[in-house]
VMD Tcl script that builds the backbone (N, CA, C; Angstrom):
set m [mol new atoms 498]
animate dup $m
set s [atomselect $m all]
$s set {name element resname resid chain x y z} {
  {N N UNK 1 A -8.192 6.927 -101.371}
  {CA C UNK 1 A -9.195 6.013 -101.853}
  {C C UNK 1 A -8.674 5.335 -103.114}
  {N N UNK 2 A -8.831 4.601 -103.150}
  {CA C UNK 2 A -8.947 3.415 -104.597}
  {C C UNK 2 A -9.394 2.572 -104.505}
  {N N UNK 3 A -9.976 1.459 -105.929}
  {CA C UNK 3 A -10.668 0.726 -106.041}
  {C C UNK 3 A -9.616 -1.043 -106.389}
  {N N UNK 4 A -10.001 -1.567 -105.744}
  {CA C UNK 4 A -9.487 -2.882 -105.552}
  {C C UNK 4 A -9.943 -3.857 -104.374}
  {N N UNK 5 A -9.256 -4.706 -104.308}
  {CA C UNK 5 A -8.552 -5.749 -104.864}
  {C C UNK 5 A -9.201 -6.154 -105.806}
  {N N UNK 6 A -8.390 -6.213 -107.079}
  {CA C UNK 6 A -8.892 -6.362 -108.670}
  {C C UNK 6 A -7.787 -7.311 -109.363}
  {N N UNK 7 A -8.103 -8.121 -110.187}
  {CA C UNK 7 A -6.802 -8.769 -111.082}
  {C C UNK 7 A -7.380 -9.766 -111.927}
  {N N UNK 8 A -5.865 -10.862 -112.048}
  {CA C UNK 8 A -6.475 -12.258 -112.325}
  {C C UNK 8 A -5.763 -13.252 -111.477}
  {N N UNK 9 A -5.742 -13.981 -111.489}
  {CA C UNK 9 A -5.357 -15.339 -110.387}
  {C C UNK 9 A -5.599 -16.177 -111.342}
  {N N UNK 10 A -4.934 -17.257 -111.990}
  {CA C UNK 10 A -4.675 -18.276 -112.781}
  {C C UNK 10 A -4.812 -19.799 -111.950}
  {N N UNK 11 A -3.922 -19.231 -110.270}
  {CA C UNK 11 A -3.592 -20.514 -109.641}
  {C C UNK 11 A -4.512 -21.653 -109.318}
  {N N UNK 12 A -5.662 -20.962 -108.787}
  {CA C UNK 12 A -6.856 -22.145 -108.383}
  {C C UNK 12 A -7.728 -22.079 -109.270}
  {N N UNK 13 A -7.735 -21.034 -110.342}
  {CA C UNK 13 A -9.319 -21.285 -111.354}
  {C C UNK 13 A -10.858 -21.964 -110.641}
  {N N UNK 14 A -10.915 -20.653 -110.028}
  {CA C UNK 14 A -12.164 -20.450 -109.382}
  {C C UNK 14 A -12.713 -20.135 -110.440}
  {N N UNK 15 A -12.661 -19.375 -111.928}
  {CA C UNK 15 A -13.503 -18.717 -112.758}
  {C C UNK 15 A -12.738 -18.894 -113.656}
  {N N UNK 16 A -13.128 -19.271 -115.173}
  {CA C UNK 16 A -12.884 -19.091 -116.483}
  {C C UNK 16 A -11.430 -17.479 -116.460}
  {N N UNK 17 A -10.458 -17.882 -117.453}
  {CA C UNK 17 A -9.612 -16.780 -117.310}
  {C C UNK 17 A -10.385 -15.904 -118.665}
  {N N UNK 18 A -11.111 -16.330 -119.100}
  {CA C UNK 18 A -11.815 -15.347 -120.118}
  {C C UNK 18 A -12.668 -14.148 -119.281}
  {N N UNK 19 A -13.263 -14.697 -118.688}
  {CA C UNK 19 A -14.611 -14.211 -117.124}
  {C C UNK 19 A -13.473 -13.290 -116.425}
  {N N UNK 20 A -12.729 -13.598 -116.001}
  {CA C UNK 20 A -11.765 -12.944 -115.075}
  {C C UNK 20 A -11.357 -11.804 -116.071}
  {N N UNK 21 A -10.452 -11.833 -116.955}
  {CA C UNK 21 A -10.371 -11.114 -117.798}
  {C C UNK 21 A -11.348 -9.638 -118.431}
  {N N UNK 22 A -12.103 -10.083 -119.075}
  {CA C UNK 22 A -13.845 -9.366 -118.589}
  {C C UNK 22 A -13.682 -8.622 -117.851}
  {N N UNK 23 A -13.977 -9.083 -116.790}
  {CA C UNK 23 A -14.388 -8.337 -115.492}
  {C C UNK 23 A -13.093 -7.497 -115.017}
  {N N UNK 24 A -12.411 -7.747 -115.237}
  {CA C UNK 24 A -10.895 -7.102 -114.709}
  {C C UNK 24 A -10.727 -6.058 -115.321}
  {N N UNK 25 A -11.230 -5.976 -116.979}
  {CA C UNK 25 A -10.871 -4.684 -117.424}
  {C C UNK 25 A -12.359 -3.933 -117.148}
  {N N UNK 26 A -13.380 -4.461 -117.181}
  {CA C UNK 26 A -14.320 -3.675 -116.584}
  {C C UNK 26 A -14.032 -2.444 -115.271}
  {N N UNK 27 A -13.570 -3.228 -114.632}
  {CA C UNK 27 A -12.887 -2.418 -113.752}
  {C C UNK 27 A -11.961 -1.170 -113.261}
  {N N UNK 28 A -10.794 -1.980 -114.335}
  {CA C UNK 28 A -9.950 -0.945 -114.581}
  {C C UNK 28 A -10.979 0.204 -115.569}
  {N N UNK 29 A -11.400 -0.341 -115.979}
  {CA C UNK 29 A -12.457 0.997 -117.065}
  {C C UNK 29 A -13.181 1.714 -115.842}
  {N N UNK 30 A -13.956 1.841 -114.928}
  {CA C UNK 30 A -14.610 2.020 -114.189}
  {C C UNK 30 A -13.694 3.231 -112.915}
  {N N UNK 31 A -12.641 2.169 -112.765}
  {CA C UNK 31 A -11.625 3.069 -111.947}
  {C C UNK 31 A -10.755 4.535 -112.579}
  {N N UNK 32 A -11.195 3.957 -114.244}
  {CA C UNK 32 A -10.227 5.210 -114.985}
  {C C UNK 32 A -11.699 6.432 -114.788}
  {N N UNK 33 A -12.670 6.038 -115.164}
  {CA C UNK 33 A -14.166 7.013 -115.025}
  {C C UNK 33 A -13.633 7.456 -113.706}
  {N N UNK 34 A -13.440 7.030 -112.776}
  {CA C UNK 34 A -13.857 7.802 -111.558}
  {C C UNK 34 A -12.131 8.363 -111.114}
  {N N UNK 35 A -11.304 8.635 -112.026}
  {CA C UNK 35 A -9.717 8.652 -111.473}
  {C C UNK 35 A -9.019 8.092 -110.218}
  {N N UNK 36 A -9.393 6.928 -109.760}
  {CA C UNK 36 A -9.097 6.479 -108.849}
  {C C UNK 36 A -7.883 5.494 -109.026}
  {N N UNK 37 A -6.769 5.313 -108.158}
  {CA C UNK 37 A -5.904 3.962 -108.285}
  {C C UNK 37 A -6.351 2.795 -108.111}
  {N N UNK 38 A -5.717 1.556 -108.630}
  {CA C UNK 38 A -5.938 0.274 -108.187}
  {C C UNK 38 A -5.080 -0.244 -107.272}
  {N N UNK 39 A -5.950 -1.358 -106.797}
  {CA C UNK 39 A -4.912 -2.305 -106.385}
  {C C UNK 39 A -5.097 -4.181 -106.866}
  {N N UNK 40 A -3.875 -3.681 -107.566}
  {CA C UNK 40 A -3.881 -4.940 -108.271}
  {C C UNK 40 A -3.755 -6.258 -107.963}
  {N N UNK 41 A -4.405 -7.597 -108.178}
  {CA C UNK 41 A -3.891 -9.007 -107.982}
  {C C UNK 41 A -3.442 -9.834 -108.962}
  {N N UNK 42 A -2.216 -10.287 -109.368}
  {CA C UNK 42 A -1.687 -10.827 -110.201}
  {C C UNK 42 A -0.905 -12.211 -109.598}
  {N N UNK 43 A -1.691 -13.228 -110.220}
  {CA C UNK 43 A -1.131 -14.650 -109.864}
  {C C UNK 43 A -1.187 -15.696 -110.893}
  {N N UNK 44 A -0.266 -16.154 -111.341}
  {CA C UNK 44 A 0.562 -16.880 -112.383}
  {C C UNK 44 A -0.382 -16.708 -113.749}
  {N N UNK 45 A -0.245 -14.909 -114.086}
  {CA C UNK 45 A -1.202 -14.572 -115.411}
  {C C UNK 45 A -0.473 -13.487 -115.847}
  {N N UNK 46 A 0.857 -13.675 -115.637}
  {CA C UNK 46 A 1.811 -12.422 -115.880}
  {C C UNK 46 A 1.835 -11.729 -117.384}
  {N N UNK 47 A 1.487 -12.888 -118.311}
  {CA C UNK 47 A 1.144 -12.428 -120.188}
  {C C UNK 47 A -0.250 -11.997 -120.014}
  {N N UNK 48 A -1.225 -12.454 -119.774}
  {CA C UNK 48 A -2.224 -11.743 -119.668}
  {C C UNK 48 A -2.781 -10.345 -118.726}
  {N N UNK 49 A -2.048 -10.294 -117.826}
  {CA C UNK 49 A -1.649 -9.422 -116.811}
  {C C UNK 49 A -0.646 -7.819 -118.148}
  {N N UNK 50 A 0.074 -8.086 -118.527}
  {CA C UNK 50 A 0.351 -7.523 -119.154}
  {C C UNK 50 A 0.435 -7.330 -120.460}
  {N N UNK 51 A -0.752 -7.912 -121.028}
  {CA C UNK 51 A -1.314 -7.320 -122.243}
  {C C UNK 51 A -2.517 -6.527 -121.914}
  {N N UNK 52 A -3.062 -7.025 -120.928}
  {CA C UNK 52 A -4.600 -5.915 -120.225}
  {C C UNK 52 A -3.840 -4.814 -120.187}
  {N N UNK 53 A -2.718 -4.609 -119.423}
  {CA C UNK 53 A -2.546 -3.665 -118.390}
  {C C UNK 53 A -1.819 -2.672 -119.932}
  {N N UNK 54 A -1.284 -3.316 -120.879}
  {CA C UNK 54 A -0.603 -2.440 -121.903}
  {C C UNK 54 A -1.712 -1.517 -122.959}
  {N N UNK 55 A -2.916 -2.542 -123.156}
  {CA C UNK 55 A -4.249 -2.095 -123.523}
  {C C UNK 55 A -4.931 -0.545 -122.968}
  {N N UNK 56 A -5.153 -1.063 -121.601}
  {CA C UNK 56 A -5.467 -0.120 -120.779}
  {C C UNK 56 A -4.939 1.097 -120.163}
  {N N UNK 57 A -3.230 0.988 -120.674}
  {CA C UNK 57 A -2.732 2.060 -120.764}
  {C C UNK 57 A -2.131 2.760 -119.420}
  {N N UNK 58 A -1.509 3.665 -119.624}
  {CA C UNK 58 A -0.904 4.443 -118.008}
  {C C UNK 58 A -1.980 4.677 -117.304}
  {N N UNK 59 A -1.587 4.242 -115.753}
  {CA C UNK 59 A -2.310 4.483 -114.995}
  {C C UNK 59 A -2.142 5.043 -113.210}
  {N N UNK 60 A -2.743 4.790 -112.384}
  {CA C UNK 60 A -1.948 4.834 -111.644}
  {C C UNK 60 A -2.491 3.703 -110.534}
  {N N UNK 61 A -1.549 3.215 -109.102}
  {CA C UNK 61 A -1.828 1.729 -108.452}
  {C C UNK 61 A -0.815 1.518 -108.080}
  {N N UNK 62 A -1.278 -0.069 -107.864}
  {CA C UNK 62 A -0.095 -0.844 -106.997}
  {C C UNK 62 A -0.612 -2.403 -107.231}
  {N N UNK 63 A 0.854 -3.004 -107.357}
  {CA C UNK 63 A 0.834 -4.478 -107.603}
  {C C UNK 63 A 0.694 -5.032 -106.380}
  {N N UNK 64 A -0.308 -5.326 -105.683}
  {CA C UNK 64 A -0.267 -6.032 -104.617}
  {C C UNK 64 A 0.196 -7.310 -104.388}
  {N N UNK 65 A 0.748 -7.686 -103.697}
  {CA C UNK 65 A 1.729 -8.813 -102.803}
  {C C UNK 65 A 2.556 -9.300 -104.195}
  {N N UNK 66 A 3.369 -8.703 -104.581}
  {CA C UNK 66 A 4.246 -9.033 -105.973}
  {C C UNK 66 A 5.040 -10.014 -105.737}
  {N N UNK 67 A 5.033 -11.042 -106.546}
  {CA C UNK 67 A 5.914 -11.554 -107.026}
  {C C UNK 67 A 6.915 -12.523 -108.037}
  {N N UNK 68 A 5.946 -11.438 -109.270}
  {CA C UNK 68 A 6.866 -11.532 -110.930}
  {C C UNK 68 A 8.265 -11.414 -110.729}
  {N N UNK 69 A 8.542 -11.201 -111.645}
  {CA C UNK 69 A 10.290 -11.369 -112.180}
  {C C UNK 69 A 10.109 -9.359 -112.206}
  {N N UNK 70 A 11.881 -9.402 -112.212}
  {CA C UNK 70 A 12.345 -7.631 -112.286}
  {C C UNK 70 A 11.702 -7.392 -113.310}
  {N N UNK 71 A 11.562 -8.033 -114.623}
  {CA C UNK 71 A 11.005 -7.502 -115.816}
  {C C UNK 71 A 9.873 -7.087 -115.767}
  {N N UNK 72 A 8.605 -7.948 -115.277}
  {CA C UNK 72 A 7.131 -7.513 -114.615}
  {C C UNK 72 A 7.600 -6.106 -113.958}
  {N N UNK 73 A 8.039 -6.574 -113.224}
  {CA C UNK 73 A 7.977 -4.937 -112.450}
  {C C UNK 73 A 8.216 -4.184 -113.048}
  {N N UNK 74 A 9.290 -3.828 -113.702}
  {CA C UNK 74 A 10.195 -2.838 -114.577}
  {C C UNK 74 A 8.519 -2.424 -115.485}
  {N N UNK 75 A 8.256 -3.456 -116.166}
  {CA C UNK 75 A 7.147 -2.927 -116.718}
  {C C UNK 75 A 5.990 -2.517 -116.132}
  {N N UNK 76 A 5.472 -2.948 -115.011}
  {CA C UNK 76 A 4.415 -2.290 -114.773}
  {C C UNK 76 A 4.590 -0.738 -114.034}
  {N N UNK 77 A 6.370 -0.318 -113.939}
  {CA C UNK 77 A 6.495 0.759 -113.016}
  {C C UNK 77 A 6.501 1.613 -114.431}
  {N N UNK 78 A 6.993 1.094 -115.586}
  {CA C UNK 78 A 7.079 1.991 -116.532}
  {C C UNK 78 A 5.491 1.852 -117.062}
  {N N UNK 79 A 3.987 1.687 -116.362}
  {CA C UNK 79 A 3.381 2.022 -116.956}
  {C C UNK 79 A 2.306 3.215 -115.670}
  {N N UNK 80 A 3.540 3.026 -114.824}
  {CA C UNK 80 A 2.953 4.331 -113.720}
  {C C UNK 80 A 2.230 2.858 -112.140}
  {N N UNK 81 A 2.807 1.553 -112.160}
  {CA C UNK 81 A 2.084 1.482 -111.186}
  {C C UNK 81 A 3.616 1.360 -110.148}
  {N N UNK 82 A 3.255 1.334 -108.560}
  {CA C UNK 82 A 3.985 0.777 -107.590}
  {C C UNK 82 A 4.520 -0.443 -107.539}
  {N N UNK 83 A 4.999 -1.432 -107.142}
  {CA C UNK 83 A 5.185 -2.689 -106.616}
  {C C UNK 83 A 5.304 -2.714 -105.104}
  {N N UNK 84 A 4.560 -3.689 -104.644}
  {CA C UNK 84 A 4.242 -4.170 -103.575}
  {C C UNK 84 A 4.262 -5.456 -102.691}
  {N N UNK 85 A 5.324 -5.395 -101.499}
  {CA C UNK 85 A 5.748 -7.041 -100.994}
  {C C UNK 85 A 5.526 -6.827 -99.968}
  {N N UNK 86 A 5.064 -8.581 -99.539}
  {CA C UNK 86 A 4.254 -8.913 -98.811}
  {C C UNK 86 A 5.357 -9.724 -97.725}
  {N N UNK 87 A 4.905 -10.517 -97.028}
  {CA C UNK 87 A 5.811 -11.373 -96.074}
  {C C UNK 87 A 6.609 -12.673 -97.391}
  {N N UNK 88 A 6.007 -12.676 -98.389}
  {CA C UNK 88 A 6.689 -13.788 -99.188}
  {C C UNK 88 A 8.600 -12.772 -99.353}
  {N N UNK 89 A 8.411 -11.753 -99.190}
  {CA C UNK 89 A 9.859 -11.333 -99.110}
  {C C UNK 89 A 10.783 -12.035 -98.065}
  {N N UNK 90 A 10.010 -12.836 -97.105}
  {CA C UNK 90 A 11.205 -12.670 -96.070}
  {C C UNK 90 A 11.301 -14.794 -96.315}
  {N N UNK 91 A 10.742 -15.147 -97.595}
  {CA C UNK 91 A 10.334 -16.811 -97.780}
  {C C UNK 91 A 11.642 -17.100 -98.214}
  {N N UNK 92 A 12.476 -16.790 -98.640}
  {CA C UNK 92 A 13.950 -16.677 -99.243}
  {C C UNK 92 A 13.438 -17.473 -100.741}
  {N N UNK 93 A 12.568 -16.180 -101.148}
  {CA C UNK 93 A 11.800 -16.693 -102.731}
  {C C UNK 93 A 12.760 -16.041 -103.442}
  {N N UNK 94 A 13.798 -16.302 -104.351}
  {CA C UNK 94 A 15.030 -16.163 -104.750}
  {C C UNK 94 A 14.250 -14.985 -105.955}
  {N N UNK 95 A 13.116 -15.151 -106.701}
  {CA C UNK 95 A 12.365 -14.546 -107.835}
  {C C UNK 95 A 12.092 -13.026 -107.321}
  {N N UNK 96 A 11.864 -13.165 -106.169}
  {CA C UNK 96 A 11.180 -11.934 -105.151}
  {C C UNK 96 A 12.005 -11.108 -104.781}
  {N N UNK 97 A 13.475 -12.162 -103.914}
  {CA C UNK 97 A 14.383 -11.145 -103.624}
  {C C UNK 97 A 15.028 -10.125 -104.907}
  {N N UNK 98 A 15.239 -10.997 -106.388}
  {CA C UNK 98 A 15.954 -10.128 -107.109}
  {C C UNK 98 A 15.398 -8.881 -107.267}
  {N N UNK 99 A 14.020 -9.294 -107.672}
  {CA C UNK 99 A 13.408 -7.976 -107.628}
  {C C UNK 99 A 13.146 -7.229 -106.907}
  {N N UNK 100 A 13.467 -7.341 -105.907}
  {CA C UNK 100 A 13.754 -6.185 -104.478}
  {C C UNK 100 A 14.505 -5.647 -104.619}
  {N N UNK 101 A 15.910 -6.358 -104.863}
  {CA C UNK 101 A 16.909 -5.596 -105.287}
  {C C UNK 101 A 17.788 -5.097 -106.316}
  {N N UNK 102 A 16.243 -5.490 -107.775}
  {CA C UNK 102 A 16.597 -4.453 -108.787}
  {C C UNK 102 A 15.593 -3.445 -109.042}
  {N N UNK 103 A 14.909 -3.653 -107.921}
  {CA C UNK 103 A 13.279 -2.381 -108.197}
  {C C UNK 103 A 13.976 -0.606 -107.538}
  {N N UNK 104 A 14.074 0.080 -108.095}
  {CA C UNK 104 A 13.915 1.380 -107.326}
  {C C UNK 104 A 13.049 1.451 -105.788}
  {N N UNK 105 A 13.433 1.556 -104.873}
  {CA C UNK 105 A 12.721 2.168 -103.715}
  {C C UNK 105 A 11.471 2.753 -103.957}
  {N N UNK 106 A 12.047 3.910 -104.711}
  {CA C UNK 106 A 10.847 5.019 -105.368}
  {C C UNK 106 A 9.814 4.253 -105.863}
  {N N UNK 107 A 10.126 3.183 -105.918}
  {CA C UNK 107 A 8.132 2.233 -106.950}
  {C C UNK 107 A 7.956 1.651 -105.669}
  {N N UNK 108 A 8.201 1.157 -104.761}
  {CA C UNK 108 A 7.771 0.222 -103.654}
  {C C UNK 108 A 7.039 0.645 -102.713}
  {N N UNK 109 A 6.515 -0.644 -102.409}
  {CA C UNK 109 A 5.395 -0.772 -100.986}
  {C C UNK 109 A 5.978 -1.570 -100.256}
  {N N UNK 110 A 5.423 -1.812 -99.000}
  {CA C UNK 110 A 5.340 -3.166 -98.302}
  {C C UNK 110 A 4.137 -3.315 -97.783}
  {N N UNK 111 A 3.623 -4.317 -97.087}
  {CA C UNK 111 A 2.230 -4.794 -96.987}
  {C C UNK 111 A 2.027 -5.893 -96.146}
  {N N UNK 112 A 1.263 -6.037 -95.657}
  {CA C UNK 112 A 0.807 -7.472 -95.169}
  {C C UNK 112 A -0.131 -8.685 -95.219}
  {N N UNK 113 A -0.780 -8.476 -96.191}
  {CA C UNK 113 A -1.718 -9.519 -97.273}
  {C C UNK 113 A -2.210 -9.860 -95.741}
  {N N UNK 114 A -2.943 -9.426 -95.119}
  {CA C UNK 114 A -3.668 -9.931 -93.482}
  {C C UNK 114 A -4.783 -10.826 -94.430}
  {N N UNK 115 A -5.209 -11.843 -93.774}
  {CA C UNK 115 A -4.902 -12.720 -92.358}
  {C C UNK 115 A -3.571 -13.553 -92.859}
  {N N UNK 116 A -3.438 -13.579 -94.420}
  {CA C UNK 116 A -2.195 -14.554 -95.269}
  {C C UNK 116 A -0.858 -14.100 -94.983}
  {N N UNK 117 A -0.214 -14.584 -95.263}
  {CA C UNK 117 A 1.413 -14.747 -95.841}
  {C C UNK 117 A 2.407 -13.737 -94.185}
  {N N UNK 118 A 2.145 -14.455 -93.629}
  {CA C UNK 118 A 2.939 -13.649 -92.390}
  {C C UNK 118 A 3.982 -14.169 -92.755}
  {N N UNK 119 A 5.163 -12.709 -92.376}
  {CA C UNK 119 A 6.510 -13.230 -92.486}
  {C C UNK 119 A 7.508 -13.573 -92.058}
  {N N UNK 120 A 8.487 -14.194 -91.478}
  {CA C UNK 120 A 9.774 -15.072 -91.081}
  {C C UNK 120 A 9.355 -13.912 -90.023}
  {N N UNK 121 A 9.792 -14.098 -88.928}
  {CA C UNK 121 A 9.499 -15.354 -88.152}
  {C C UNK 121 A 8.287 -15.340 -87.519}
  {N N UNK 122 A 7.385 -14.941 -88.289}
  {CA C UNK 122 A 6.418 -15.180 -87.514}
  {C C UNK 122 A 5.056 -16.370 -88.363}
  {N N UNK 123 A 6.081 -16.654 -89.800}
  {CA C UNK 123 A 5.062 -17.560 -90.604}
  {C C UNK 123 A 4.593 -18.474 -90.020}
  {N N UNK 124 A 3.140 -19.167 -90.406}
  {CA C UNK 124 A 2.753 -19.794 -90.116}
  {C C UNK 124 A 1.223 -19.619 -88.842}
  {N N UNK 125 A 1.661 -18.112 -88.990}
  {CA C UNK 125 A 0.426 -17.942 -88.004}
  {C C UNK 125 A 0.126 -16.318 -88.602}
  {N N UNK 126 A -1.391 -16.386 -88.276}
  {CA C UNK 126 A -2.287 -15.172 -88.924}
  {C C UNK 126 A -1.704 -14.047 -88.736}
  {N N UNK 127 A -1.153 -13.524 -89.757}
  {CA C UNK 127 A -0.939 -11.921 -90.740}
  {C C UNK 127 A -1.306 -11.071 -89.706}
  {N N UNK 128 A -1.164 -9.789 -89.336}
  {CA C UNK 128 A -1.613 -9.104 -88.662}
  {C C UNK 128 A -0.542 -7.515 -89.012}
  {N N UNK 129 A -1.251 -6.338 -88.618}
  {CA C UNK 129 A -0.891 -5.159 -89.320}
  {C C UNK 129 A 0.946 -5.482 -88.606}
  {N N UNK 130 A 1.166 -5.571 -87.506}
  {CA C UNK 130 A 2.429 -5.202 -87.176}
  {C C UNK 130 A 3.592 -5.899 -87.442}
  {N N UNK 131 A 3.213 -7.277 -88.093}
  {CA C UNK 131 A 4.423 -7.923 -88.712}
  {C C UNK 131 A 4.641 -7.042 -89.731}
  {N N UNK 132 A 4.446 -6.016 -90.645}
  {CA C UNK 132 A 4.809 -5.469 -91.556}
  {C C UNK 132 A 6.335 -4.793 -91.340}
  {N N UNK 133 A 6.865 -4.853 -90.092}
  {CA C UNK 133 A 7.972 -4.312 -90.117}
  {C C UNK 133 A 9.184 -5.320 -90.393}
  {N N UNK 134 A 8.539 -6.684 -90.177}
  {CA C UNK 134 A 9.492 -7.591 -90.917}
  {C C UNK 134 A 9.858 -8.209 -91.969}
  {N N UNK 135 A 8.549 -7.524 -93.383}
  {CA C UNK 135 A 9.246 -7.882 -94.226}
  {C C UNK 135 A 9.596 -6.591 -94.531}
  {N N UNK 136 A 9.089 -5.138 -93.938}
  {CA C UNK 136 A 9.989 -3.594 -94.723}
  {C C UNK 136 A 11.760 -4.198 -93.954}
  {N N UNK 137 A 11.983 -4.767 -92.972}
  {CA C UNK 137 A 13.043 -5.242 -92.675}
  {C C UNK 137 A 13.950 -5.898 -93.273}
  {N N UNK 138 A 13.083 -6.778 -94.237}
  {CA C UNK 138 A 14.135 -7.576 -95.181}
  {C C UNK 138 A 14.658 -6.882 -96.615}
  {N N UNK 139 A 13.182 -6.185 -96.664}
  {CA C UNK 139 A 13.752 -5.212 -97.818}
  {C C UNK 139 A 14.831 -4.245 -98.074}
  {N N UNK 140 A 14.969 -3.439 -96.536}
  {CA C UNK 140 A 16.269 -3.305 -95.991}
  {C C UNK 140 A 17.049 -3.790 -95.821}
  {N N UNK 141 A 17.305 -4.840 -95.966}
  {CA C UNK 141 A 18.884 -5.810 -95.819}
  {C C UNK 141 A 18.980 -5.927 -97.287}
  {N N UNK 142 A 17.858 -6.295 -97.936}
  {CA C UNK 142 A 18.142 -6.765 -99.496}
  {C C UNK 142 A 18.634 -5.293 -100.404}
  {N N UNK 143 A 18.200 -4.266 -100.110}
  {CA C UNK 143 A 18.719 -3.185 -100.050}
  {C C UNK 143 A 19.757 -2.340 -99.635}
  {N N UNK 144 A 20.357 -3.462 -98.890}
  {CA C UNK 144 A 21.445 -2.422 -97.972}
  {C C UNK 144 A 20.768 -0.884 -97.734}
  {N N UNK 145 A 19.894 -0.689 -96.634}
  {CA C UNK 145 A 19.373 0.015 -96.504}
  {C C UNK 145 A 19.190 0.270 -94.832}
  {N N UNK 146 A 18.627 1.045 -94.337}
  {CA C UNK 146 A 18.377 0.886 -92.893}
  {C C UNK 146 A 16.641 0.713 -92.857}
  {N N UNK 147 A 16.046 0.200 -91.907}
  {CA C UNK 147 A 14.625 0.130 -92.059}
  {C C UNK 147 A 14.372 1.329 -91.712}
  {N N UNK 148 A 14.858 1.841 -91.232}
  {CA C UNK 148 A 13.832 3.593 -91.218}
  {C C UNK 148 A 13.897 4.246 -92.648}
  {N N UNK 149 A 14.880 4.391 -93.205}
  {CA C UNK 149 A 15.130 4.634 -94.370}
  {C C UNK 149 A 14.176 3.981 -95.347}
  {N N UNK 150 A 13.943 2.387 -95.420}
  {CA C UNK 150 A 12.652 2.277 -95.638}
  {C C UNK 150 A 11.476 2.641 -95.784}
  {N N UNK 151 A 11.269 2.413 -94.253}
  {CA C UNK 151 A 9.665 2.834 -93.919}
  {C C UNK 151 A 9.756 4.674 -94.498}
  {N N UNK 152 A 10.553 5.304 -94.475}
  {CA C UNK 152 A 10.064 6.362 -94.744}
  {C C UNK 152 A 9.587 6.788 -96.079}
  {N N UNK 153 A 10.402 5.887 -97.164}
  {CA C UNK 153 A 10.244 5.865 -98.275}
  {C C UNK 153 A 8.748 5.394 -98.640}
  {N N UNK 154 A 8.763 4.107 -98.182}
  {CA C UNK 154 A 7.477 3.257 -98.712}
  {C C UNK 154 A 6.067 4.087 -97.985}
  {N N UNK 155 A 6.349 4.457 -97.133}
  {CA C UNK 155 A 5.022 4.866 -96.605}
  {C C UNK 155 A 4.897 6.685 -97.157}
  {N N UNK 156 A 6.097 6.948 -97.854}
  {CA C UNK 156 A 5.772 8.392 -98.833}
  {C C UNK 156 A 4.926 7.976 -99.802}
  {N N UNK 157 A 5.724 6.592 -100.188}
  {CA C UNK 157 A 4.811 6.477 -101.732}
  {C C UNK 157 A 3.311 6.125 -101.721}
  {N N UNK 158 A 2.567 5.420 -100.660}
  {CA C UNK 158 A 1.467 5.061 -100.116}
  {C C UNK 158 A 0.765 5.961 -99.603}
  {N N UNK 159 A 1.548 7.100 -99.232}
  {CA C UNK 159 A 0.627 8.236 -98.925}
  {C C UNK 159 A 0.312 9.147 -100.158}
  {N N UNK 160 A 1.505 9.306 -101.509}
  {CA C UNK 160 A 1.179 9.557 -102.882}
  {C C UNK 160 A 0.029 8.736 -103.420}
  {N N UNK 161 A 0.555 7.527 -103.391}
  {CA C UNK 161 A -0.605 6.391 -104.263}
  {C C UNK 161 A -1.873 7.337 -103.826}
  {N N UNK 162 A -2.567 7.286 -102.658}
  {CA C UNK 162 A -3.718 7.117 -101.853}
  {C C UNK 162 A -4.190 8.079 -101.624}
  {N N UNK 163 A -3.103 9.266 -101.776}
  {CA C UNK 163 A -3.539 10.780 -101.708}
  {C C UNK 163 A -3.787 10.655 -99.638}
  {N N UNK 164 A -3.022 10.692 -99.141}
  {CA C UNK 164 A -2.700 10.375 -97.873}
  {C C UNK 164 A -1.961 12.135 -97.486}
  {N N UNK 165 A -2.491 12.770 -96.467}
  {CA C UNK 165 A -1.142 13.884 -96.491}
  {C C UNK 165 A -0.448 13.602 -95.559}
  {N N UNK 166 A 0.628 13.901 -95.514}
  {CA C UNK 166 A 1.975 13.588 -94.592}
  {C C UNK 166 A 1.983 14.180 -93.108}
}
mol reanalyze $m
mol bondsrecalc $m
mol representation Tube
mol addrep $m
């Protein structure tokens, strides 16, 4: 169990980033009361994203559909959360790949942001649970890795995050 999808989103300003803000740490306050993880949304609010998140202190979660710079990550793994990619891994988003392949395994997810962001080759049409093996696929190449080797990893840490037993 955890509580999310929670964040800020900068891109379309549906809501005041003050309002968003607010409410975001409300949250995270709420999720620390009840010890639960998050799952985080972070979109082009990466300074404000990480002054909340430095405020609010170690925790535990996951950056859902990531894609900050290695430094974001680096920091949010050094404050106890996961990182998490979506089909934008397989977009040849040059920002995304580095950080694939300077993130530890050990912090990662993969994901599929359903009904959004399906990945190569299947972009362009609605997300669905089983494309997920094509972007844990790319993560494996960007990794020099094998995808089982992958999946076994990422879906340890998702069963940690979530309290999942094996």
């Amino acid at each position: 169990m955890a509580l999310g999808e929670m964040g800020l989103d900068y891109f379309k300003e549906y809501s005041p980033a003050e309002l968003q803000r607010q409410i975001f740490q409300e949250q995270l306050e709420l999720a620390g009361s009840l010890e639960l993880p998050v799952i985080i949304h972070n979109r082009d609010s990466d300074e404000d994203m990480r002054q909340l998140m430095e405020q609010y202190g170690p925790g535990t979660g996951v950056m859902h559909c990531f894609t900050s710079d290695l430094a974001m990550a680096e920091h949010m793994v050094s404050l106890g959360y996961l990182i998490s990619f979506s089909g934008i891994a397989t977009f040849g988003n040059a920002t995304v790949e580095a950080t694939i392949r300077g993130i530890s395994l050990d912090h990662c997810m993969v994901e599929t942001d359903c009904p959004f962001l399906a990945p190569v080759p299947k972009r362009g049409r609605t997300n669905e649970p089983a494309f997920v093996q094509y972007t844990a696929q790319k993560v494996a190449e960007l990794k020099g890795m094998t995808l089982e080797d992958v999946a076994a990893v990422t879906t340890a840490n998702a069963g940690r995050l979530f309290n999942i037993p094996a």
